[in-house]
N, C-alpha and C positions, 0 to 999 in steps of 0.2 A: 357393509357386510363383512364379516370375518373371515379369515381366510383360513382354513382349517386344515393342517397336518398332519399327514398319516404318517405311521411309521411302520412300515409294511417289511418283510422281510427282503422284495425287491429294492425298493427305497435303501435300505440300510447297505445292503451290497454293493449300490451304486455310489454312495457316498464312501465306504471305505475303499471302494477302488480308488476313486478322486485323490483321497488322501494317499493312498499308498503310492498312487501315480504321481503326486507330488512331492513327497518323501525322496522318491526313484532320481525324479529331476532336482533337486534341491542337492542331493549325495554329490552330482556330477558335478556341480557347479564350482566353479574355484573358488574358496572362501574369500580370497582376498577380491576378487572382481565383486563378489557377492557384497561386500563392506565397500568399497567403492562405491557400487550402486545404491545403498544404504545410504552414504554420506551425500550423492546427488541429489538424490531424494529428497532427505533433509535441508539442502542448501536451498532448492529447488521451491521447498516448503516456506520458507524464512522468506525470499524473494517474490513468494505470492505475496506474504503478509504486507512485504513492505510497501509492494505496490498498492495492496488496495488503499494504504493512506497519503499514495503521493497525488493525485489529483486535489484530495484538499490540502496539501503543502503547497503545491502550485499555484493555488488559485491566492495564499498569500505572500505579501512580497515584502521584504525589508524594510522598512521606511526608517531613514536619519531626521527626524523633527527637528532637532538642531539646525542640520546644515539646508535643510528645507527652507525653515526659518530667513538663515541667512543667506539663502540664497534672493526670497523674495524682497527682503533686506536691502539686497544689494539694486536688484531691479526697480524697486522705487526710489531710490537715491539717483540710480541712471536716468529717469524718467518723473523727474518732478511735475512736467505738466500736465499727465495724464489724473487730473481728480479726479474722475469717475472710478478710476482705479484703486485708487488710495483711497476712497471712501468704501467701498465693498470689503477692502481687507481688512479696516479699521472696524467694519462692524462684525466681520467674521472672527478678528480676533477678540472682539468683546464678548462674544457669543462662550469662547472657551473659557 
């Protein structure tokens, strides 16, 4: 359903007062507090943004393949008897 708008002489006086009553408070205001709160705002703004993209930043995490690598590298050299182990990885790595 549409929501329908009158614009009534009531109506209209009541909205220029709003305005004029904000005008009134806006005069008072210190400009430089006023720009303050402008630059909060905006900072404030920026800092929404960034959050909404840090849970999926979070959820990835750096990985060094490299040093991974050699890490596991190193742990099968320390551990020659474990074959079941060195067989999984040897087919994991054939896999890549």
């Amino acid at each position: 359903m549409k929501k329908r708008t009158y614009t009534t002489a009531r109506r209209q006086r009541i909205v220029n007062e709003a305005l004029s009553t904000a005008r009134m408070a806006r005069e008072t205001i210190d400009p430089e507090l006023l720009e303050r709160a402008r630059k909060a705002i905006g900072a404030a703004a920026e800092t929404a943004q960034s959050d909404k993209y840090r849970p999926m930043q979070a959820e990835r995490v750096p990985v060094d393949q490299k040093k991974n690598l050699t890490i596991v590298m190193k742990y099968l050299e320390l551990c020659p008897d474990n074959k079941a182990l060195h067989q999984e990885i040897r087919a994991f790595l054939s896999r890549q």
